[in-house]
C-alpha positions in Angstrom: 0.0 0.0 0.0 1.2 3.4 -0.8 1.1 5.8 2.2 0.4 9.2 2.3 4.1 10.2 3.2 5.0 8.7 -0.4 2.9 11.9 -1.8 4.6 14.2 0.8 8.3 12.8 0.5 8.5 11.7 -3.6 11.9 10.7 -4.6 13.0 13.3 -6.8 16.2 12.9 -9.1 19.9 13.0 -7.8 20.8 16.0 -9.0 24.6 16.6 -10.7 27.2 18.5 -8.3 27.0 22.0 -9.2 30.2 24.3 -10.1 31.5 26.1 -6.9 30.3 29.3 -7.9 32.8 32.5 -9.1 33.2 35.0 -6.4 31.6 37.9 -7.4 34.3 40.1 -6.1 37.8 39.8 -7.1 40.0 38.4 -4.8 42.6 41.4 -5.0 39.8 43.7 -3.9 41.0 44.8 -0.6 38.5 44.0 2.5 38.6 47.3 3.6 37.0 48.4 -0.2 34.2 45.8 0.5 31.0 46.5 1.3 29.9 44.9 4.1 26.7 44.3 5.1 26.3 46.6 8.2 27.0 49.9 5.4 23.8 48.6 3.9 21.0 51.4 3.3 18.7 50.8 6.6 15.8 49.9 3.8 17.7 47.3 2.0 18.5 45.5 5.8 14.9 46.0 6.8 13.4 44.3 3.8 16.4 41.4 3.8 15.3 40.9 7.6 11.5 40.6 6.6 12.2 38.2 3.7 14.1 36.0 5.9 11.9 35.8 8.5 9.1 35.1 6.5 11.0 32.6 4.4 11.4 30.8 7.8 7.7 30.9 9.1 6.7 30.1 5.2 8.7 26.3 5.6 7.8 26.2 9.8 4.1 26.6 8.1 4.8 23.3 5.5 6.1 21.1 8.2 2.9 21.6 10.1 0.6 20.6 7.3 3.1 18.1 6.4 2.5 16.5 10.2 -1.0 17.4 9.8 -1.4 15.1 6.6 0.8 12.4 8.8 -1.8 12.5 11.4 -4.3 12.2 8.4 -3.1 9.0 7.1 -3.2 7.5 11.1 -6.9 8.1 11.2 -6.3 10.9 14.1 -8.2 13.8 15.1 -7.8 16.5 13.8 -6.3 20.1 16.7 -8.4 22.5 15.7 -6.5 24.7 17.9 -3.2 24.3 16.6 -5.1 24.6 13.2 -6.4 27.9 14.3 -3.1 29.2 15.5 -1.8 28.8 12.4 -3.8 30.1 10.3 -4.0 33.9 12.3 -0.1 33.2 12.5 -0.3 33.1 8.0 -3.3 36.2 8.1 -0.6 37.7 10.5 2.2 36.9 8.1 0.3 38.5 5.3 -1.1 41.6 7.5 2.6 42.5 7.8 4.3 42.0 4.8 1.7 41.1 1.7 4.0 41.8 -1.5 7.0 39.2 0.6 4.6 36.2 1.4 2.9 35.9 -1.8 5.8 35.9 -3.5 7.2 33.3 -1.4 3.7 31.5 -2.1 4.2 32.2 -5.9 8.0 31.3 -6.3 9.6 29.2 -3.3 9.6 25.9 -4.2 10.0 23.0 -1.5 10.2 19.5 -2.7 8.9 16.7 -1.8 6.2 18.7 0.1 3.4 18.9 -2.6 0.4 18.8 -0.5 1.4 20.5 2.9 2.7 23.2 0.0 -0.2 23.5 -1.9 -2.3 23.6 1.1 -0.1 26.8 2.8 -0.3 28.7 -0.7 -4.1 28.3 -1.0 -4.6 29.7 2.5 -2.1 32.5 1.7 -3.8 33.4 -1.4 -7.5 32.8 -0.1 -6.3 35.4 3.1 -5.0 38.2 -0.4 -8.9 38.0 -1.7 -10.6 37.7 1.4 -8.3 40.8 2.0 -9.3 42.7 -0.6 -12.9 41.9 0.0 -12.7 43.7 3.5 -13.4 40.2 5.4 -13.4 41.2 9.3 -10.6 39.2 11.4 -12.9 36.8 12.5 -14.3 35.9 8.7 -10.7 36.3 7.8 -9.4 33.6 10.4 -12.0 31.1 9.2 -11.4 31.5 5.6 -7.9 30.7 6.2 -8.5 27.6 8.2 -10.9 26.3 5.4 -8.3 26.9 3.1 -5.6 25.2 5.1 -7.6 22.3 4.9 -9.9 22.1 1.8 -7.4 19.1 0.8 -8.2 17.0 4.0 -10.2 14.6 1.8 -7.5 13.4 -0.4 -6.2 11.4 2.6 -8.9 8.9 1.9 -8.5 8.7 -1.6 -6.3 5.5 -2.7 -2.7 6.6 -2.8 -1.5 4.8 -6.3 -4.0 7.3 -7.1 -2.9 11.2 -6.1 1.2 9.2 -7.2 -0.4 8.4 -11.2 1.9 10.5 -13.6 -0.5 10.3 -16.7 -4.3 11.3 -16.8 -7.2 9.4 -14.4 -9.7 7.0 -15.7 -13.0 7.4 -15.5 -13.3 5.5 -12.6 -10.5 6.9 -11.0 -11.4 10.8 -12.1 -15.1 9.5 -10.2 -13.2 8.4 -7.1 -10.9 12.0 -7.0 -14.3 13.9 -6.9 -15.3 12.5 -4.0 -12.2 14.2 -1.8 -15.3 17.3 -0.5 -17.2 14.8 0.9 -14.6 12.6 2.4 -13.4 16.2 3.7 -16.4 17.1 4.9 -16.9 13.8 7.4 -13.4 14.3 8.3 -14.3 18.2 9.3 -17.7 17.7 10.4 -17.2 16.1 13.5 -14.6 18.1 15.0 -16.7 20.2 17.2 -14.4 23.5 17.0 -14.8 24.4 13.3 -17.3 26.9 12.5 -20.0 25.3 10.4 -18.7 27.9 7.0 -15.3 25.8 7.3 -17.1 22.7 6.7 -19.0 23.9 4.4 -16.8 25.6 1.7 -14.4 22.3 2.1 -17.8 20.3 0.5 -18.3 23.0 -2.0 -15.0 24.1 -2.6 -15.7 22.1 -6.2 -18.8 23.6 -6.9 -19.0 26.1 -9.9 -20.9 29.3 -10.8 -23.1 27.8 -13.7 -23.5 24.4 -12.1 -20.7 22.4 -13.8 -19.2 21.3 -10.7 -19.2 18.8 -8.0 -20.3 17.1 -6.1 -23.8 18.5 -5.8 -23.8 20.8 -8.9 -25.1 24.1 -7.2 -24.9 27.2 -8.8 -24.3 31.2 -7.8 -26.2 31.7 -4.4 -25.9 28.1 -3.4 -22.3 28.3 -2.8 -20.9 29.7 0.2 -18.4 32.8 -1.2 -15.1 30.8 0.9 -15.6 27.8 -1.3 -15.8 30.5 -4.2 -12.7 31.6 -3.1 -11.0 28.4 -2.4 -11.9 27.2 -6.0 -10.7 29.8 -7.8 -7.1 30.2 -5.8 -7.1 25.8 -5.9 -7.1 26.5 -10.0 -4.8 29.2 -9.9 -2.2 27.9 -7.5 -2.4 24.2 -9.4 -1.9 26.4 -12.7 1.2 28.0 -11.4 3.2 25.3 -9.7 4.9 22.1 -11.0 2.7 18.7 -10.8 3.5 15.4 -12.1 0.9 15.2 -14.4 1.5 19.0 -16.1 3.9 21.6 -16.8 3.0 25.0 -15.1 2.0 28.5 -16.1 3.3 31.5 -15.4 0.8 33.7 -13.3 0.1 35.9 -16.4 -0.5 33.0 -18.4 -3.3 31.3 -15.7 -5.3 34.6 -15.1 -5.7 34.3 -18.3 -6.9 31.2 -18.7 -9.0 31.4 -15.8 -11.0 34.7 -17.3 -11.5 32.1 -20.8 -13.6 30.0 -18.2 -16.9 31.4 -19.0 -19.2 30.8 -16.1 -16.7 28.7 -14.0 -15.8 31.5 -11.2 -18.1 34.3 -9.7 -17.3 37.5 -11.7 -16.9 39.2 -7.9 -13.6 36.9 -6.9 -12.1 36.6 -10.2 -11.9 40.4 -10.2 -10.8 40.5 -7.2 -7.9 38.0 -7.7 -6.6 40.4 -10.7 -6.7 43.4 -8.4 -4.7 41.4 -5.3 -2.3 40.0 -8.3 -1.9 43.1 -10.4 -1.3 42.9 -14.6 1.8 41.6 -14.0 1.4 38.6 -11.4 4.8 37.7 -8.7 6.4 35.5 -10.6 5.8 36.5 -14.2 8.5 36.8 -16.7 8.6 39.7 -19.2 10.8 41.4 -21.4 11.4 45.5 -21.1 11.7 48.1 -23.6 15.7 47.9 -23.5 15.7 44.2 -24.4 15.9 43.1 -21.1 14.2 40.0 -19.8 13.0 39.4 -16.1 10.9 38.2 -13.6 8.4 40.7 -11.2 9.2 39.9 -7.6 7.2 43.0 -6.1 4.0 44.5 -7.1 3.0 48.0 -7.0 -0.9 48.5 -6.5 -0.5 52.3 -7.3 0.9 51.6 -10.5 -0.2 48.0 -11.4 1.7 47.8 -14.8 4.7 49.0 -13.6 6.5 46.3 -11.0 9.8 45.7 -9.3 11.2 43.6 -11.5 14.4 41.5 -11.4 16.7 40.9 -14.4 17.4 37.9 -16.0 18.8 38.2 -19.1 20.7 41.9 -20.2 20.0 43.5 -23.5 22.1 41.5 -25.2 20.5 38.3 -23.9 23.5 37.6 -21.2 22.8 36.4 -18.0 23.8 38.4 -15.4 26.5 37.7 -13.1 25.0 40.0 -10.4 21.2 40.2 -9.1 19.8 43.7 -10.6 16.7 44.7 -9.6 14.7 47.3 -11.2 12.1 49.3 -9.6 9.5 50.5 -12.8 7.8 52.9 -10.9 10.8 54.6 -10.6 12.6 54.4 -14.2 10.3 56.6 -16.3 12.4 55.8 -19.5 12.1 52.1 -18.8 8.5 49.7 -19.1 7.3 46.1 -19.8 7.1 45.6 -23.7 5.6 42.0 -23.4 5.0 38.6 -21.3 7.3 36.2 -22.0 5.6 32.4 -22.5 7.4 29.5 -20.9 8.7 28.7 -24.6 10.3 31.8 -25.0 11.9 32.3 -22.0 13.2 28.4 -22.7 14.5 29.6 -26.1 16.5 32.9 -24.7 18.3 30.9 -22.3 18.9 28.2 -24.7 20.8 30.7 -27.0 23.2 31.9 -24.0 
């Protein structure tokens, strides 16, 4: 039988040695001519600090979901109070420093920790709309703890199942939709769980037009958190690497998500473009100069015009150096296009 910790832990190729890095600074250059990091602008050590520190709660976040899953597969009950200190430790998190933890959520990959990841980014995510839809603490708290969980079910679907590479059957596909209602017996009888938990974890599936599952309601029928959850589910499964497909970049899976005529309430789809900007964390694009890179902060005052973080130089070199450019603050400088996975493939294939 496959367990549960064969989804959390899969082997992953050895990867080859890598090249001890060049220094970046010559080894003539004096010390004293070194920078060292307590010169640093007060800013740039404030913002390293934050990054770091969130980094760290981000992974102490994915180990608890990871035991959380572990206590899954041994059939035990569920803390609902260590479930709910988490999740106001995440709305915390995000209260603090938004633009830093969904950028982790969007680009920090941990392997070997699919679910316990997933489940951390969907919360994360969930908390950014739930945000933006001016959700008191207390509906904030619960939205987070229904996203934490919405997988739960999964632990009771077979194994060989949630490990298959290629597509499902029909009979397997019929088996995967059951996961809301295997979450919802797991959920329902713990007594601490506010009854809108348990229910956006059943109708987290559910779709605006009634082509979802497992009950097919439509519009009103379905709580707004299982609106939520379903739409940030798609979008974080879009945007991070599975098994069974290659991923999108966060440009590419807004837009694919808007194609979905009727799938997602109009309300939280538009509110998941404000929270994410044009230009998504994590989306590649190319500047004006010729310079390709990836946006690692958004600016909500000026949504098309991100920090972005260089790649590829003019010339289509890598850089040696990180080089971050601020758009807001380069008036000569602005994003000519998004770059596809292909493309992006194909520029660092000619370097």
């Amino acid at each position: 039988m496959v367990r549960m910790s064969d989804i959390i832990k899969r082997r992953g190729r050895k990867e080859k040695a890598e090249e001890k890095p060049k220094p970046l600074i010559k080894e003539e250059v004096k010390e004293k001519e070194r920078i060292k990091p307590s010169e640093f602008p007060k800013e740039v050590k404030a913002i390293a600090q934050d990054i770091e520190e969130v980094k760290g709660f981000y992974i102490e976040a994915v180990y608890f979901m990871r035991s959380l899953w572990e206590d899954l597969e041994k059939e035990q009950s569920l803390n609902a109070r260590a479930i709910k200190h988490m999740a106001n430790r995440l709305l915390d998190a995000f209260s603090k420093n938004p633009e830093i933890v969904i950028s982790l959520a969007t680009s920090y990959f941990l392997n070997n920790n699919y679910l316990p990841v997933h489940s951390v980014n969907v919360c994360l995510y969930a908390i950014s709309i739930g945000s933006g839809l001016g959700y008191d603490r207390e509906r904030l708290t619960n939205l987070a703890i229904a996203a934490l969980l919405h997988d739960v079910g999964m632990s009771r679907v077979p194994k060989e199942m949630l490990l298959k590479p290629g597509p499902f059957s029909g009979e397997e596909w019929a088996e995967i939709k059951k996961h809301p209602i295997y979450g919802y017996r797991i959920l329902k009888v713990v007594k601490d769980f506010h009854e809108d938990i348990v229910l956006s974890v059943y109708q987290q599936h559910e779709r605006e037009l009634g082509q979802g599952y497992p009950k097919g309601y439509k519009g009103e029928k379905i709580h707004e958190f299982a609106k939520i959850i379903g739409l940030v589910d798609a979008y974080e499964a879009m945007t991070h690497p599975r098994v069974y497909q290659e991923f999108r970049s966060p440009h590419e899976a807004i837009k694919e998500l808007l194609a979905m005529n009727g799938g997602f309430a109009e309300r939280i789809l538009k509110m998941l473009i404000v929270q994410f900007t044009v230009y998504p964390i994590g989306t590649v694009v190319q500047l004006n100069t010729g310079e390709v890179g990836e946006v690692k902060m958004v600016n909500k005052d000026f949504s098309t015009r991100p920090t972005v973080e260089i790649i590829l130089d003019s010339e289509g070199q890598r850089l040696k150096e990180s080089k971050r450019i601020n758009l807001s603050q380069q008036p000569g400088l602005f994003i000519q296009k998004v770059l596809s996975k292909e493309e992006l493939r194909s520029k660092l294939n000619k370097d």
